[in-house]
N, C-alpha and C positions, 0 to 999 in steps of 0.2 A: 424541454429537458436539456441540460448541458453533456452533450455527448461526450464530451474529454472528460471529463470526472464518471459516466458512468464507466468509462473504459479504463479509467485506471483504478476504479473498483474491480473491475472486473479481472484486470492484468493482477493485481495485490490477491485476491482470492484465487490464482494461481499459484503466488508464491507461497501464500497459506500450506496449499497443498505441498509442495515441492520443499517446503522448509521440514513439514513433519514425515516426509517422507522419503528425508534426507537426499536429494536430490540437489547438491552444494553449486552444482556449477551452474546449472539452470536458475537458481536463484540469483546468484552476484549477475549471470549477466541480465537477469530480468530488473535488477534493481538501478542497475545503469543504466538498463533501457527506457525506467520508469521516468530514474532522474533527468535523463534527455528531451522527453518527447513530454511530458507533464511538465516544464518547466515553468511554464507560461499560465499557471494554475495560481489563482489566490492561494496563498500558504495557509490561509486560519478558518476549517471548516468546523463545523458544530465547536463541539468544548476542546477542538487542539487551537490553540494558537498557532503552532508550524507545525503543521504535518510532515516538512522533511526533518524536523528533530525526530520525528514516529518512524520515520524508513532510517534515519540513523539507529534510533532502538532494535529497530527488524533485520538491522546489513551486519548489527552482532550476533546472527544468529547462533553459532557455533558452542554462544555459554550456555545458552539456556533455550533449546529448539520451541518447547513447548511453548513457553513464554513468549516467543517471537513470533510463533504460527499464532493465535491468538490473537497478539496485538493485529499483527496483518489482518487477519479476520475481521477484528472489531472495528479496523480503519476503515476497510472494502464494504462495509454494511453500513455505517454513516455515509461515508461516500456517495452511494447510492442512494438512499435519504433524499441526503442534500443535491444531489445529482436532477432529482425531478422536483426540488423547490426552488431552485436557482436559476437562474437562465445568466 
């Protein structure tokens, strides 16, 4: 199991939360956090080619929250997928 990718599903299904539950500050610094410490992650899991094009979609969360909680969702659940097919 790739522990760093199940952990930044798991950190992204935080911001899931925190995005639709308007929760603004805890998300931007979760997502700085994400882009620090997950840096060192292959960008191109399942059907994204760069997943930080996906946390660029999710760091606008403010147009459209729902849409953004979502995507975060949908990325954190591949994530983990790929988390226990990947070493």
């Amino acid at each position: 199991m790739n522990n760093l990718l199940a952990n930044f599903s798991t950190d992204l299904l935080r911001v899931s939360y925190w995005i639709y539950h308007q929760n603004d500050s805890l998300v931007e610094r979760f997502l700085v956090f994400c882009r620090e410490t997950y840096s060192t992650l292959n960008p191109k899991i399942g059907c994204f080619p760069n997943i930080w094009e996906e946390i660029d979609k999710i760091s606008d969360f403010k147009n459209n929250r729902l849409q953004a909680a979502e995507r975060a969702l949908t990325l954190s659940r591949i994530m983990l997928i790929y988390s226990q097919k990947n070493e």
